[in-house]
N, C-alpha and C positions, 0 to 999 in steps of 0.2 A: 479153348484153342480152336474148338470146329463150331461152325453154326448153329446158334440154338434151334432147338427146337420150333419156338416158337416163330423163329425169322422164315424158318424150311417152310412152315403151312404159311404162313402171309404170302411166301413168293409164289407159293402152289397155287394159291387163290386167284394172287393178282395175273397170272399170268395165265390161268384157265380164262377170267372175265373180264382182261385188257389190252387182248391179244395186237398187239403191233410191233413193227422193226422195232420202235424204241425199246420195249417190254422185254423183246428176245435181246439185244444189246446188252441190255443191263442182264438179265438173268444171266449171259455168259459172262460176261464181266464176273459176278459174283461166284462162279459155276470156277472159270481159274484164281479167285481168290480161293477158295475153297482147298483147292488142290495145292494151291501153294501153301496152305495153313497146313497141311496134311505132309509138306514135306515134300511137294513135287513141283516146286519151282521152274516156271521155262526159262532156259538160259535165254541170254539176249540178243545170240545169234541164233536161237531156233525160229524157223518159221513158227505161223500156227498150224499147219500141216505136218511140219516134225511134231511139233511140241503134243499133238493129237495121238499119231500114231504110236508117240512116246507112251502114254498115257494107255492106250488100248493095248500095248505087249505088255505094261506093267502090271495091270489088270483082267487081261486076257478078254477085251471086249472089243467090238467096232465101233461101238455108242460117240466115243468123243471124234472120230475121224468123221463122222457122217451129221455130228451135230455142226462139227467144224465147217464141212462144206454146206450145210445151211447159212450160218454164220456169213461164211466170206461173200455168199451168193447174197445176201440182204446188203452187206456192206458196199459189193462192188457191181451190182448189176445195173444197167441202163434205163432196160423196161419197166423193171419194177412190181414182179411179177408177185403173187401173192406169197408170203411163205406158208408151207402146209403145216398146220400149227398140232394138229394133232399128233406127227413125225416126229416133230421139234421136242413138246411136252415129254413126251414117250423119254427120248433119248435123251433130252436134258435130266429128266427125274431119276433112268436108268441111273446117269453120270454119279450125280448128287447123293444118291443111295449110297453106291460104293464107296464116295468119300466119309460116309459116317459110320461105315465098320471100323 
């Protein structure tokens, strides 16, 4: 039902030694599969903003509303500014942990 094990350390890997928009895309991508296998589906009308903050009272964190504005800022930014990948890491792994209790 939840990610194996062994999918959790491939993503760790790849995503410490391939760090790019695309990498952090996917890893959130898999990061709300996760959550929705775990029973916390975002309704259709939640933004990603609700559906974050959703996630952070359910679990009592700020990890998925801060990874979210990472996220939208890759997706919707002009510049194209670097993402800080060490932030990211941090807060996505935080996220990913709590979906495997």
């Amino acid at each position: 039902l939840f990610l194996p094990y062994n999918l959790l350390i491939f993503l760790f890997i790849y995503f410490r030694f391939f760090p790019s928009e695309q990498t952090f895309e996917k890893a959130y991508m898999v990061l709300l599969k996760q959550l929705e296998r775990k029973g916390l589906k975002r309704e259709e009308s939640q933004t990603l903003r609700e559906y974050a903050q959703y996630i952070d009272d359910y679990f009592s964190i700020q990890d998925m509303s801060k990874l979210t504005l990472y996220y939208e800022e890759t997706l919707y930014r002009k510049d194209k500014k670097k993402v800080e990948w060490a932030s990211v890491k941090l807060l996505w792994k935080n996220v990913i942990k709590i979906t495997m209790t």
